[in-house]
Every structure is written in structure tokens, then in C-alpha cells.
C-alpha positions as CSV (number, residue, x, y, z in Angstrom):
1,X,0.0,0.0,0.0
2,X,1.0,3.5,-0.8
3,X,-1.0,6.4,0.5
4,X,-1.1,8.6,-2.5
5,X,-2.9,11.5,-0.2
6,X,-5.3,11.8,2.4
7,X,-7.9,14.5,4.2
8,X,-6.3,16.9,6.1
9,X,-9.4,16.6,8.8
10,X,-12.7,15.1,8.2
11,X,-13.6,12.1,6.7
12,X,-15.6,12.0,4.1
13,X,-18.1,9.7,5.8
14,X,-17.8,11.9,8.6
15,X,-18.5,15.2,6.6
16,X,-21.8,13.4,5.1
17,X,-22.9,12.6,8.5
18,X,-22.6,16.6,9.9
19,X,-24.0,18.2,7.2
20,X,-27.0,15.8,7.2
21,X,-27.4,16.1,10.7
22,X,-27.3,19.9,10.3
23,X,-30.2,20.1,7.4
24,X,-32.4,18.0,9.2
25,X,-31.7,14.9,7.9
26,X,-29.9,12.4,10.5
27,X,-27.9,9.6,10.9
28,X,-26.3,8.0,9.3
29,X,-25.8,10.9,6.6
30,X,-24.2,9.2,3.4
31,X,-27.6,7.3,1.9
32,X,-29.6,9.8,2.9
33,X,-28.1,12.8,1.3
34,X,-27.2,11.0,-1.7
35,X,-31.4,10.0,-1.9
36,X,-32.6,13.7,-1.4
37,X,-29.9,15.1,-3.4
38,X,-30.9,13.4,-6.4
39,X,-34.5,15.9,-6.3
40,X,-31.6,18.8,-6.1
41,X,-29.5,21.1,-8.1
42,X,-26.2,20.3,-7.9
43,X,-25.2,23.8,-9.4
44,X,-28.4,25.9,-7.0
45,X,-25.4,26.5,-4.4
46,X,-21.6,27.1,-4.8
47,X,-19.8,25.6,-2.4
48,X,-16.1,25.4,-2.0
49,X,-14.4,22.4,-3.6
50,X,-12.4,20.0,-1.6
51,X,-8.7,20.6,-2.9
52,X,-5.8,21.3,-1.6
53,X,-2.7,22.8,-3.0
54,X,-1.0,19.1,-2.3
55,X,-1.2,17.3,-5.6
56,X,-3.9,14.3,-4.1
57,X,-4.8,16.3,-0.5
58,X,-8.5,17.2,0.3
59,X,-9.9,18.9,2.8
60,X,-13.6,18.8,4.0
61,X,-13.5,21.1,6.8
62,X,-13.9,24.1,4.6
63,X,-17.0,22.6,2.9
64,X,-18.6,21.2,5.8
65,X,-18.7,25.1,7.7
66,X,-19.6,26.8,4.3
67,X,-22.9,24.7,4.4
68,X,-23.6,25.0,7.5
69,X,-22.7,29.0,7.3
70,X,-25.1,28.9,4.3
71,X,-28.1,27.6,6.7
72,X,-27.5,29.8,9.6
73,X,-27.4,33.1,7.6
74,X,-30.7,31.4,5.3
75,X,-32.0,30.8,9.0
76,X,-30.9,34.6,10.4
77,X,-32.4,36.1,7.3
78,X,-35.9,34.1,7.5
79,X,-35.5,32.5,4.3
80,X,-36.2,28.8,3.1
81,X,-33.7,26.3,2.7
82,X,-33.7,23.8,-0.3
83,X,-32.6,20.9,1.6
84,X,-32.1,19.0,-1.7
85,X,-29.9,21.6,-3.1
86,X,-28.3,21.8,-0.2
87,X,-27.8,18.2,-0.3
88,X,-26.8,17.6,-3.9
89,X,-24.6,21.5,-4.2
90,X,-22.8,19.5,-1.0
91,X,-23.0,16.3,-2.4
92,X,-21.4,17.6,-6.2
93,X,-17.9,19.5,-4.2
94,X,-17.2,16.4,-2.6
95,X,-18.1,14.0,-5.4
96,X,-15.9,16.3,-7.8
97,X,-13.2,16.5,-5.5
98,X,-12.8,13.0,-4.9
99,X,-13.3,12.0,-8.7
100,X,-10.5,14.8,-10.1
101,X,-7.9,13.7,-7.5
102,X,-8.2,9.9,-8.0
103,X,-8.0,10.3,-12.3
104,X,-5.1,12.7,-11.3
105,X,-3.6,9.4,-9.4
106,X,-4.2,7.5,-12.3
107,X,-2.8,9.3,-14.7
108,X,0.5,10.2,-12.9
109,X,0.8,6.8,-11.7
110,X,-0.4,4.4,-14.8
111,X,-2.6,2.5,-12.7
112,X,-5.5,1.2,-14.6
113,X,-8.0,0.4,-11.4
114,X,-9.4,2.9,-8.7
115,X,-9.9,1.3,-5.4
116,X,-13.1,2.5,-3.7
117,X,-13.5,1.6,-0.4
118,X,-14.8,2.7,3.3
119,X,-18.6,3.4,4.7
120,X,-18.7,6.0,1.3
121,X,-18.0,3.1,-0.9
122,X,-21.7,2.7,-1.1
123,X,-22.5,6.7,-1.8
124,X,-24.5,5.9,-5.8
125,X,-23.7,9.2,-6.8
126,X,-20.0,9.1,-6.4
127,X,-19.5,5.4,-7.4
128,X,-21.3,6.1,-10.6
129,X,-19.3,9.3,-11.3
130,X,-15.9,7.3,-10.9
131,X,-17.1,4.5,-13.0
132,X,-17.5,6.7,-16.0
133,X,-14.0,8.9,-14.6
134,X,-12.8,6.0,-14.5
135,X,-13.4,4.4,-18.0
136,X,-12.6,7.9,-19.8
137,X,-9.1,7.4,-18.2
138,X,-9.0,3.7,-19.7
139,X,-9.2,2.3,-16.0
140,X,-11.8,0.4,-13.8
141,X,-13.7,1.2,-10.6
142,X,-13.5,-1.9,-8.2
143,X,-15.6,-2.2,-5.3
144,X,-17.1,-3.9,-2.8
145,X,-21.0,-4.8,-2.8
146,X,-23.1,-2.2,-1.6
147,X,-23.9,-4.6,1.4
148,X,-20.0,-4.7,2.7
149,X,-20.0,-0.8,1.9
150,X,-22.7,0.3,5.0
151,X,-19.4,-0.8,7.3
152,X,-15.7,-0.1,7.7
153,X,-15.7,-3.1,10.5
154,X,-17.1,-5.5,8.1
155,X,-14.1,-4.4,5.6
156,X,-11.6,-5.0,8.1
157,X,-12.4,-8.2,9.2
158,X,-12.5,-9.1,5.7
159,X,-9.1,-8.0,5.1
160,X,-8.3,-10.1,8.5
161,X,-9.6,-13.3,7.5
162,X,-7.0,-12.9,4.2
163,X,-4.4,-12.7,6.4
164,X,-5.7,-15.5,8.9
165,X,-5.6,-18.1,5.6
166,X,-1.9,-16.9,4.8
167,X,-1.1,-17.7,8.5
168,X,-0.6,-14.5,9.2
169,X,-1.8,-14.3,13.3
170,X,-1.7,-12.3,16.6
171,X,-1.3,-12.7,20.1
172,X,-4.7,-12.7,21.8
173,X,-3.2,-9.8,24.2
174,X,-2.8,-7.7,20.9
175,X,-4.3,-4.2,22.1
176,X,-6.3,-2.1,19.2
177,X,-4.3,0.5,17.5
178,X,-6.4,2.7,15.3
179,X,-3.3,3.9,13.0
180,X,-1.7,0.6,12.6
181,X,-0.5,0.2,9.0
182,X,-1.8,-3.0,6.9
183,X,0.7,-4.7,5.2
């Protein structure tokens, strides 16, 4: 494994999850504001994209107080809020983000597959986007199925039962560490 780039702060699981909690929406925040979004206008509100000046960084701290600057002063002003524009002008910075940076990584790398993985794995909007990304840039989106996608756990112990059949084993006194590297 070689991590290409990363968020500088939130997750994009975990940006989902605030900004759904903060238009009404709820836990967890991923399906639901990929369904409502799809009623919306991705272009109603201009948001801030994602990037960073590093080549493959993102950032989703940014995007996650612009929308919920965007309600309070709709809220302070009286006026209504578009929850599905909302969603889907939210949904569209970080989809775009994440899409632009991985055919970067392809094209300055000459990989030919995308890996996408983690609780976002089963967001529709953005696999679909990197499929079609994806194939423009002669590569292939693999993923899980969308029922291994609601769960990073799930992925994880899938990953440790490949390396219980190749022998590879712990102590039982092993204590969790949340940063240890795989591989």
C-alpha cells in the first residue's frame, strides 16, 4: 500500500454525516443525502471544492462550515432552505473533489483500477461518477457490494480473515491501534 494523499481533517463519511445532521436529515448521513440530493440542483449553491494545493490532499473542513454557514445566515435572514440543493450543491464539491484527484492518481501513476473503499464506498452518486471517470481514463472502478460498503468493521475483518488463511496471526493480548499500517 502506498497512500497517495489523504484528508487533512474530516472524513468524508464523517463530513456526510454533519452536514446531514445539520439540514435536518440524520444519521447516518451518506444514503440519505445522496437519496434527497438526487431531487436537487447540484449547481443551486456554490460551495467550495475540496482541494488542496497538495497534488492528491483534500480537505472537507472548509465545505462542511460553508454549508452550515449557508443555513445559519438562510436561518438569520428568515428565508427557506432547499434541503435537496443543499444536499446535492454539498453532495457535487465532494463527489468532484474525490473523482478529479483519483483520475489525477491514475494518470500520474499508470494504474488502470481505482480502489473504492470505506462506509462511502456505497454513496450511488459518487461510485457512478468514478465508473464513467474512470473508464474515460482507460481504467476500472473496483468495489465492494453495496452490502460490505454500510461498514468499515465489516471491511476490516475481511481483510483479517486474508491474512488468517496466509497464516498470518496475533497474540490474543494484541491491544487495538487505530493507525496501525496494513501490510
Amino acid at each position: 500500500f502506498e497512500i497517495l494523499g489523504r484528508t487533512r481533517d474530516d472524513a468524508t463519511g464523517e463530513a456526510y454525516d454533519k452536514v446531514a445532521r445539520a439540514i435536518g436529515l440524520g444519521y447516518p448521513g451518506g444514503p440519505k443525502i445522496d437519496r434527497i440530493a438526487k431531487e436537487g440542483n447540484p449547481d443551486a449553491i456554490q460551495f467550495p471544492k475540496a482541494h488542496m494545493d497538495s497534488e492528491y490532499d483534500f480537505s472537507f473542513s472548509g465545505l462542511k462550515s460553508a454549508v452550515i454557514n449557508y443555513l445559519h445566515n438562510k436561518q438569520q435572514a428568515g428565508e427557506e432552505v432547499n434541503r435537496a440543493d443543499v444536499a446535492a450543491s454539498f453532495q457535487y464539491a465532494i463527489v468532484d473533489a474525490l473523482v478529479q484527484k483519483s483520475v489525477h492518481a491514475l494518470k500520474e501513476t499508470g494504474l488502470k483500477e481505482i480502489v473504492l473503499a470505506g462506509g462511502v464506498s456505497a454513496n450511488k452518486t459518487l461510485k457512478n461518477t468514478l465508473v464513467k471517470a474512470a473508464e474515460r481514463a482507460g481504467a476500472r472502478l473496483v468495489h465492494p457490494t453495496p452490502i460490505l460498503c454500510t461498514d468499515n468493521a465489516v471491511m476490516i475483518a475481511c481483510r483479517g480473515y486474508f491474512m488468517y488463511i496466509n497464516g498470518e496471526k496475533s497474540p490474543l493480548g494484541l491491544n487495538a491501534v487505530p493507525s496501525l499500517k496494513l501490510g
